[in-house]
N, C-alpha and C positions, 0 to 999 in steps of 0.2 A: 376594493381590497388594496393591502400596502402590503411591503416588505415582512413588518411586523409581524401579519398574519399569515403571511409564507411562511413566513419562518417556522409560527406556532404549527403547522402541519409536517413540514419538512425537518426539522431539527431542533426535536423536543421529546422527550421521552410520555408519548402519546398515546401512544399501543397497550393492548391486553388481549388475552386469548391466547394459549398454549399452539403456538405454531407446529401444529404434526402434519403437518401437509399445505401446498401452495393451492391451494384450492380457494381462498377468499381471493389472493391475490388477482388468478385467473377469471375471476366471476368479476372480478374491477374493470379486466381489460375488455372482457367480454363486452361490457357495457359501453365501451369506450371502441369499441371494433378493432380491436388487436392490436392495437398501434406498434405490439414487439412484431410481428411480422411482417415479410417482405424490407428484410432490412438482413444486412452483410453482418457479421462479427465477430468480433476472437475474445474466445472468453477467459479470462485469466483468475485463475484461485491459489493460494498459497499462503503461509502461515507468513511467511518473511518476504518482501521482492516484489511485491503484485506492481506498487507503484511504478519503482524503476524498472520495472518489465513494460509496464503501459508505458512508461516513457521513451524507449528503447523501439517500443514499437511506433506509438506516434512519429517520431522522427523518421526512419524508415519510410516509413508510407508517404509521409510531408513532403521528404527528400524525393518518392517515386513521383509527384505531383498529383497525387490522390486528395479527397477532399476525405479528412479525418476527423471522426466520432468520438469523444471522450468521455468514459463516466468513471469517475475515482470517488474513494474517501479515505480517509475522513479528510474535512480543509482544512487547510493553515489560517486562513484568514479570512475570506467570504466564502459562505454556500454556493456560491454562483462560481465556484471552482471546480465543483464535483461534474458540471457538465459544460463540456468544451466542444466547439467546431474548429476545427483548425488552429487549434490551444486561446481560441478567446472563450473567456469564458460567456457564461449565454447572461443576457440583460437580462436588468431588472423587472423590465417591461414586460419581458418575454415571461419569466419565473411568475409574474402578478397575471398574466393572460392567460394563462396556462391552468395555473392554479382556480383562477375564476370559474372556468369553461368547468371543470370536474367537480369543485366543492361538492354542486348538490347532487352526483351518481356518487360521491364517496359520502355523505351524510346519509340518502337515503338505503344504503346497503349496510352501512354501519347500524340501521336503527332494523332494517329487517336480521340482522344475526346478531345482532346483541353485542355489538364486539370493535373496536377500535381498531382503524391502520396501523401498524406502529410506521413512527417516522420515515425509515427505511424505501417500507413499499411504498408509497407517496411519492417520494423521491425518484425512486427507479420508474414508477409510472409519467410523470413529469417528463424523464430522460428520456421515455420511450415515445412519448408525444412529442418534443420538440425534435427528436431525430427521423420522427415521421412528417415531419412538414418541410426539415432541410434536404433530408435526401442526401445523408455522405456517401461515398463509396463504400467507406466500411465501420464499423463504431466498435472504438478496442472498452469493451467490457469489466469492470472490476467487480469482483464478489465481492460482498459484503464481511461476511461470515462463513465460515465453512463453503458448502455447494449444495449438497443434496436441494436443501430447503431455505438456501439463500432466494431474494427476490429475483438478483437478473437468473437466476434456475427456469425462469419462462419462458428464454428463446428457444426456439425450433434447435436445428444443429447447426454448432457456427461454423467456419472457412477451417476454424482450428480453434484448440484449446489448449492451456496450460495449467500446470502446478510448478508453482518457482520451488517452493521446498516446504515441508513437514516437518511442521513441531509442537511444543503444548502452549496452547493461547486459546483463552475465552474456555475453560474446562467447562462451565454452568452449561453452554449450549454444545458442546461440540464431545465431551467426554474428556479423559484424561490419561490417555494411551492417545500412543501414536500412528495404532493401528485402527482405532476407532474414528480419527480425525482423518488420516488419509480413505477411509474408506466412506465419511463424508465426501470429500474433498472431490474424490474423483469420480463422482456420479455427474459434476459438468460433463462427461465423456458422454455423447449420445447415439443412437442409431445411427451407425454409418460416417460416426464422427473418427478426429484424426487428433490424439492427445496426448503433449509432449510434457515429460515429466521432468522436473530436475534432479538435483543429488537426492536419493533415498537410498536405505537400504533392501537388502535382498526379501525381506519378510512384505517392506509394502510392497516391492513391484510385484511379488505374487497378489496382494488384493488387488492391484490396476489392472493383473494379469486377467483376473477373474471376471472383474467387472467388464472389461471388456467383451470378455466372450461370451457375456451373457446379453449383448446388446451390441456385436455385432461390431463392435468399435478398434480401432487403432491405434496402436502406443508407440512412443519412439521415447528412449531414456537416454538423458544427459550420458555421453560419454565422460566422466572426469580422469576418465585417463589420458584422455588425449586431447587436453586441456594443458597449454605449456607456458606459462608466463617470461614474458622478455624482458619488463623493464616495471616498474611500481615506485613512482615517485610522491609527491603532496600535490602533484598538480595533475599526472593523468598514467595511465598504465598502457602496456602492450602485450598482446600473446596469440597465440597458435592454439586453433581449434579445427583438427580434421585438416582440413585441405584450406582452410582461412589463415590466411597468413598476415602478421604484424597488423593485427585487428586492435586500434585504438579507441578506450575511452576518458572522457574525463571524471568520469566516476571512480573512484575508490576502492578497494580492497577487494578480497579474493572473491565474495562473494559477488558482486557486482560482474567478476568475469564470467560467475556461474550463471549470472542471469543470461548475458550477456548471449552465452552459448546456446542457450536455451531458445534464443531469442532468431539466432544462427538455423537452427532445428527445423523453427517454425516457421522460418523463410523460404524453406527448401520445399516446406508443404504449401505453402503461399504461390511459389512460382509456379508448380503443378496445378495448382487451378487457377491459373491465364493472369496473375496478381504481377506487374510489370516492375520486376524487381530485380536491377542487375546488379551484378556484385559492386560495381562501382556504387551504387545507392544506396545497397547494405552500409559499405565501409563509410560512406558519409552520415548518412544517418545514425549509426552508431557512435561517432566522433564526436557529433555535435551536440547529442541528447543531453538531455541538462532535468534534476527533478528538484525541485526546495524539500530542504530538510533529511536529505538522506547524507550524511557526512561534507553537507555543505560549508565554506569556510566563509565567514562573514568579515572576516578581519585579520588584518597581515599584522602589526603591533599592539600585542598578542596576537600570534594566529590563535583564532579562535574557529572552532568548528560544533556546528547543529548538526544534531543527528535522532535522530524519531527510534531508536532502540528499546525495545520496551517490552521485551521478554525475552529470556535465557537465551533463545538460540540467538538473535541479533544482536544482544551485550556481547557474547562471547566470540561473534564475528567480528564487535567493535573493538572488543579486547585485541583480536589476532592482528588485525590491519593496523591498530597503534603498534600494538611491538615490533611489525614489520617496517611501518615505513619510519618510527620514532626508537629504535632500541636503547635499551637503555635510560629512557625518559620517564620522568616524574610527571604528570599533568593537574591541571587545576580541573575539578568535574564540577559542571553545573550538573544536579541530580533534581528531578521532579517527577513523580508517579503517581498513579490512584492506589488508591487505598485496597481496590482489590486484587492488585497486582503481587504476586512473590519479591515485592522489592529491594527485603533484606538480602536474599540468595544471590540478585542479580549486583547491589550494592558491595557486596562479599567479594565478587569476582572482579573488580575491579580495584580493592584494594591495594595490593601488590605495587600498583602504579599510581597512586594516586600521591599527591601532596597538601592537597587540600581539597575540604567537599562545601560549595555552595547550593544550601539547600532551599527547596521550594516546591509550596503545592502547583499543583497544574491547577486544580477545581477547588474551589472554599467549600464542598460537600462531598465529590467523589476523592480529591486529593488526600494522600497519606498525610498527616500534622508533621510539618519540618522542623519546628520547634521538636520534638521527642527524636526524630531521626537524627538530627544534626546530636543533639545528648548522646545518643547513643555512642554515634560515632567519635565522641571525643572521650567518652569511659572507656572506649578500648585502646584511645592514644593517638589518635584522629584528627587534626585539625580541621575543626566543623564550626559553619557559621547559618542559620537559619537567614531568610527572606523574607516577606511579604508580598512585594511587589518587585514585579520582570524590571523595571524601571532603576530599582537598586542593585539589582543583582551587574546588571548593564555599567550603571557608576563605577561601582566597586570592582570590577573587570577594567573599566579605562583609568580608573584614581590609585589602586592600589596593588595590580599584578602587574609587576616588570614587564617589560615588549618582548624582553627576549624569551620567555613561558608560554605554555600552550594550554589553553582552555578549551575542555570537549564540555558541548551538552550533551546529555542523552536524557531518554526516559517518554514519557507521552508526548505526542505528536501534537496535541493539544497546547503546551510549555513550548514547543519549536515556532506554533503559530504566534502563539504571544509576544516573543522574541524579538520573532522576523515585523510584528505591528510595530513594538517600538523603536526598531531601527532602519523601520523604512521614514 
C-alpha cells in the first residue's frame, strides 16, 4: 500500500448510506477491539472555534508536560495533520501500516451491508488505532460535523466536553435552526459527563439544559459578562476572565477571547479530576498557543492575513475584529468559497470595508465560478479581479498592492491551505 491509497480511503468522497445512527461505525471497531476505549479525551464540537479551542488546549496540556493526542480537520496541507502526538503529526509509515492492518475488516463489512465508509469514519478509526498503540495521557478530540452522529460520537464519556459556539453551517446534515444544530451538538454530553458551553442564547441553553437532565450530565456556560478586555493589538491581546487575570493570547479578536474562556472553564473541570494544571501552565499555555489559518499574518509589507471564515457567524466576527483593531480601514480581500456555501450574504457583509476583491475558487468542482463573482461585484461598483491560480493571486499581492495596505483572505479553509503550499 502507498500514500495514494490512503488517501483514496481517508480523503475522498467514498461513503454512501444515509447515516441515522453510528451503528456501522461501532460494528468496525467492534472488529477491531475497541481501540476508542481505555483512552482519556476531551471532546470538542462547535460551529466556529473547534480548532483554536484544540489549540488552546494542546498547548496547556504540552505546557503541563503531558504527552498530548490530536485529531482535527479539515488540513491545510497534508492528511497527516488531522492526527498529532505531541503536534507531530503521525507518519507516513504509520498512516500506510495502519491502513493495511484494517483494509480487509472494512472491505469485508462493507460487502456484508451493502454500504461504504465514507472518508470520515476511516479516518477517526485510523486516529483511534494509532492512539491506541501510543498511549497519550489524553487525545483532544474534534468533531467532525455536528455531534449526535458524528464519528468521534463513539467514545465512552470524556474528562470534558465542549461547544465553542452555535450557528448555521452544513444545513443538508445538521438542519437550518439554531436550535436544531445545537440540540445535535450537544449530545457529545454523556452519562455523568461535564460540558462547557460557550456564547449562546437563553432558548439553547434551555436544550443543553434538557439534554442534560435526561442523561445525567453537567453544564457549565461561558460567563461573557465577566469576560473584560485589556489590550487588542495586530500582534496579541489581554483580558480578565472571573478571577484570571491579564490572560494573554496571541490570537486575535473577541472571539478568540471567547474561546479562550471556555477553555479557562474546562481547566477548572481538568484539575478536579487529578489533571496537573497550575495556573502558571494555564497562562503559558495559553500565550504560546499558536493555530494556521485562523487570522494568521503571513506578511508585514503588505500585512497580509489568512483566515478560514467561512460562514456568517465567523465573517461577521471577521468583520468585528477588523474594525476593531483597523478603524477606519479599507482592505484588499482575497475571497474564495464553494459553491454550496451562502457566499453572496457573507461577500455583502464585507463590503463596507473592502477596496478591492481578489477572487478565486478554492475547488475547480465544489468552488463558486470567480469569474461570474468578481462580475458581479464590479456591476455593483466593485473593484473585482478573478484568479485561477493561488500562485497569481500571491504575485499580484507582492507586484501590485502598496506595502502600506492590508490584505485579508477569508472564506474555505481549503484556499488558506493552498496559500500557506505556496508560500512555504
Amino acid at each position: 500500500m502507498n500514500m495514494e491509497k490512503v488517501i483514496s480511503y481517508i480523503n475522498t468522497n467514498r461513503g454512501n448510506g444515509q447515516k441515522e445512527s453510528l451503528e456501522r461505525l461501532f460494528q468496525l471497531l467492534s472488529r477491531l477491539d475497541h481501540p476508542q476505549k481505555n483512552l482519556s479525551f476531551i471532546h470538542i464540537t462547535g460551529t466556529n472555534g473547534k480548532g483554536s479551542t484544540a489549540a488552546f488546549f494542546q498547548s496547556i496540556l504540552r505546557e503541563a508536560g503531558l504527552n498530548v493526542g490530536l485529531f482535527t480537520s479539515p488540513h491545510l496541507e497534508v492528511v497527516n495533520e488531522r492526527i498529532r502526538l505531541n503536534n507531530d503529526y503521525i507518519a507516513e509509515a504509520d498512516l500506510i501500516r495502519i491502513m493495511e492492518k484494517i483494509e480487509p475488516v472494512i472491505l469485508e463489512l462493507e460487502a456484508e451491508l451493502n454500504e461504504k465508509f465514507y472518508a470520515f469514519e476511516l479516518l477517526t478509526t485510523v486516529a483511534f488505532l494509532y492512539f491506541q498503540e501510543k498511549c497519550p495521557d489524553v487525545i483532544i478530540l474534534e468533531a467532525g460535523i455536528g455531534g449526535r452522529l458524528d464519528s468521534t460520537n463513539v467514545i465512552e464519556t470524556p474528562d470534558v466536553a465542549v461547544i465553542t459556539s452555535i450557528g448555521i453551517d452544513h444545513v443538508k446534515i445538521l438542519g437550518n435552526s439554531r436550535e436544531v444544530i445545537m440540540l445535535e451538538k450537544v449530545q457529545i454530553l454523556k452519562e455523568n459527563g461535564h460540558l462547557v458551553v460557550g456564547p449562546v442564547e437563553e432558548n439553547l441553553k434551555k436544550i443543553a439544559l434538557n439534554w442534560a437532565e435526561q442523561i445525567n450530565g453537567k453544564l457549565t456556560f461561558l460567563d461573557t459578562d465577566n469576560i473584560e478586555i485589556l489590550s487588542s493589538t495586530k500582534d496579541q491581546q489581554t483580558f480578565n476572565y472571573k478571577t484570571w487575570q491579564n490572560v494573554q493570547l496571541s490570537f486575535l479578536g473577541l472571539h478568540q477571547i471567547e474561546n479562550a474562556s471556555v477553555v479557562l472553564e474546562a481547566c477548572e473541570i481538568l484539575k478536579d479530576k487529578g489533571y496537573p494544571l497550575t495556573n502558571e501552565v494555564i497562562y503559558r499555555g495559553l500565550k504560546k498557543a499558536t493555530w494556521a489559518g485562523r487570522f494568521e499574518k503571513v506578511s508585514d509589507k503588505p500585512l497580509f492575513y489568512i483566515d478560514g471564515a467561512h460562514n456568517m457567524a465567523s465573517v461577521n466576527r471577521l468583520v468585528e475584529t477588523l474594525e476593531k483593531l483597523f478603524p477606519n480601514k479599507k482592505f484588499y480581500f482575497v475571497v474564495g468559497m464553494m459553491r454550496d456555501k451562502n457566499y453572496e450574504t457573507m461577500i455583502e457583509k464585507v463590503l463596507p470595508l473592502a477596496k478591492e476583491f481578489l477572487v478565486i475558487s478554492p475547488d475547480p468542482y465544489r468552488g463558486f465560478n470567480a469569474s461570474r463573482v468578481a462580475n458581479d461585484l464590479k456591476s455593483k461598483g466593485y473593484k473585482a479581479r478573478a484568479f485561477f491560480e493561488v500562485a497569481e493571486v500571491l504575485t499580484y499581492i507582492k507586484e501590485e498592492i502598496p506595502k502600506e495596505e492590508i490584505v485579508i483572505q477569508f472564506g474555505s479553509l481549503y484556499l488558506v491551505g493552498d496559500i500557506k503550499k505556496v508560500l512555504d
